[in-house]
N, C-alpha and C positions, 0 to 999 in steps of 0.2 A: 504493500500500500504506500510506503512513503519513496517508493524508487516515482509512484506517479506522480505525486506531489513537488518532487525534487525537479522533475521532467518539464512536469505543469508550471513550475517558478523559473527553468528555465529558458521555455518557448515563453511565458510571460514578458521575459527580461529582453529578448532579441524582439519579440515583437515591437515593444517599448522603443527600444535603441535603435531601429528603420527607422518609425516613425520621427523621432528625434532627429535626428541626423538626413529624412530628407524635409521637412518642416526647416531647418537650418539653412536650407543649398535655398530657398526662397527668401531667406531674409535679407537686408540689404547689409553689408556688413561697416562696422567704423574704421576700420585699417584699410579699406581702399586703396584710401590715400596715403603715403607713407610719411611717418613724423618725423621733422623734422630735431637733430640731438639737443636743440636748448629749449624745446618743449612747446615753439612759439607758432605749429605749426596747427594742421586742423582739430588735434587733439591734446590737452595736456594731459602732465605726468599721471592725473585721476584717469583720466580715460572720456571726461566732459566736455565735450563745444566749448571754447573759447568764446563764442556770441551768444549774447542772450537771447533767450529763448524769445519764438515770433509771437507778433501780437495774433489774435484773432481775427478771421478776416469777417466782414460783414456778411450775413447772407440775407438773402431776397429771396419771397417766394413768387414764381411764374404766376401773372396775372388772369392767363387763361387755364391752367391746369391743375394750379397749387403747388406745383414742387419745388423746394425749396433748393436753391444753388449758391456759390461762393461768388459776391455780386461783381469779382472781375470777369465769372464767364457768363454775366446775365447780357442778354441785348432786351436795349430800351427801343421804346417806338418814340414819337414826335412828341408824346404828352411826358415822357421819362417814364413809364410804366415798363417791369422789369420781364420778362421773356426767357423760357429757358433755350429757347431755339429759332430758328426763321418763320418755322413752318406755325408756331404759337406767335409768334410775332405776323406774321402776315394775317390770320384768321382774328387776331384780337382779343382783345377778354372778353371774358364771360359777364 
């Protein structure tokens, strides 16, 4: 009985560790870029951005749809009324 248990923790453990390791190969990684030795470069000695962190951007919801966007990728119509695309910006709001 515990040869299956021992079997079963260790198909648990490799399942685990695929998963892991390819969820990894998607992530974007911080060393990209490489540091440069007095620390001044994209990353300091912590392993943190050097620039503070970005503000929030505004968002706008489409006046014909509702959906709500980041307002640098809204298009307005003539009145400023915000759009999530041409085809809602040509037919108009609701």
């Amino acid at each position: 009985m515990i040869k299956y248990l021992i079997l079963l923790a260790v198909v648990g453990l490799a399942i685990w560790w695929l998963r892991r390791a390819l969820s990894a190969d998607d992530r974007p990684r911080d060393d990209a870029e490489p540091r440069q030795p007095n620390g001044k470069g994209k990353n300091n000695a912590g392993g943190r951005p050097n620039k503070p962190a970005d503000k929030p951007t505004p968002v706008l919801a489409c006046a014909h749809c509702g959906v709500h966007l980041p307002q640098a990728e809204a298009l307005t119509d003539a009145a400023g009324r915000p759009f999530c695309g041409e085809a809602h910006r040509l037919a108009g709001p609701r």
